[in-house]
PLY file of the C-alpha trace (Angstrom):
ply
format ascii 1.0
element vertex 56
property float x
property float y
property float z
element edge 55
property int vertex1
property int vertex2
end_header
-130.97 58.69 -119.29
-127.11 59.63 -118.59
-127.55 63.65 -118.72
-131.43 64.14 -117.82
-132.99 64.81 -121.28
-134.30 63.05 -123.77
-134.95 63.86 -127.39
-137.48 63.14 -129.87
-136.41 63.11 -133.44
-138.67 63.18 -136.16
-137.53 62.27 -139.72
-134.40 60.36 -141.18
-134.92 62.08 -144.40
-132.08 63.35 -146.50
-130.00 64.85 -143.63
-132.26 63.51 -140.43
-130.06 59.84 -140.55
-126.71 61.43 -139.90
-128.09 64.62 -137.96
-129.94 61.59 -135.38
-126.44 59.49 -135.25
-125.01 62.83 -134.00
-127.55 63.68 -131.38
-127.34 59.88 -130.21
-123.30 59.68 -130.05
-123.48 62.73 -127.96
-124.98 60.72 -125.11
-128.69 61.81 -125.73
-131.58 59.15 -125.43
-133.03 59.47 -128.59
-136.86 58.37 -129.92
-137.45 58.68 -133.62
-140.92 58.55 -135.26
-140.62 58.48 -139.16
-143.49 58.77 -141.88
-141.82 56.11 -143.73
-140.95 53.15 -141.60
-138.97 51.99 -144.80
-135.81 54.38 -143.85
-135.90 52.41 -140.26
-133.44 49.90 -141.39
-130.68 51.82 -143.40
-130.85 54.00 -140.36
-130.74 51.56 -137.82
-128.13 48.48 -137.47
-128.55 45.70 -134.63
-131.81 47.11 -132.85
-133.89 45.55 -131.12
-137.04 46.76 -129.64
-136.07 48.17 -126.38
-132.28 48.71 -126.69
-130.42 51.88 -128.22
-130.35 52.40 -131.93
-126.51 51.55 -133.06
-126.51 54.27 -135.59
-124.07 54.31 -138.83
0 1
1 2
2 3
3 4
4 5
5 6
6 7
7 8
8 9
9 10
10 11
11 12
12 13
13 14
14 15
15 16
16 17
17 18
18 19
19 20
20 21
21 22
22 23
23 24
24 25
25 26
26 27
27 28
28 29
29 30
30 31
31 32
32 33
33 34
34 35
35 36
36 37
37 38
38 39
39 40
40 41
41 42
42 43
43 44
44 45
45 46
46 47
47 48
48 49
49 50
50 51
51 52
52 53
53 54
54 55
């Protein structure tokens, strides 16, 4: 964890996917937990459990 916090994000939703790929370009460890584990993959591109989301 480069700056000492970590964030949990809940929701991709409508605005949640690019509002998350903000948070997580700023440098900020990022955990999302989604309702709808169906908006995991337009969210996320080459994850794998246990690296960093590469976010669009």
């Amino acid at each position: 964890m480069e700056n000492g916090i970590g964030i949990g994000f809940v929701g991709l939703g409508n605005m949640g996917n690019r509002m998350a790929g903000c948070i997580h370009q700023s440098g900020y460890d990022l955990t999302i937990h989604d309702i709808l584990p169906s908006f995991m993959p337009g969210a996320l591109r080459d994850t794998h459990p246990g690296s960093a989301p590469g976010f669009r």
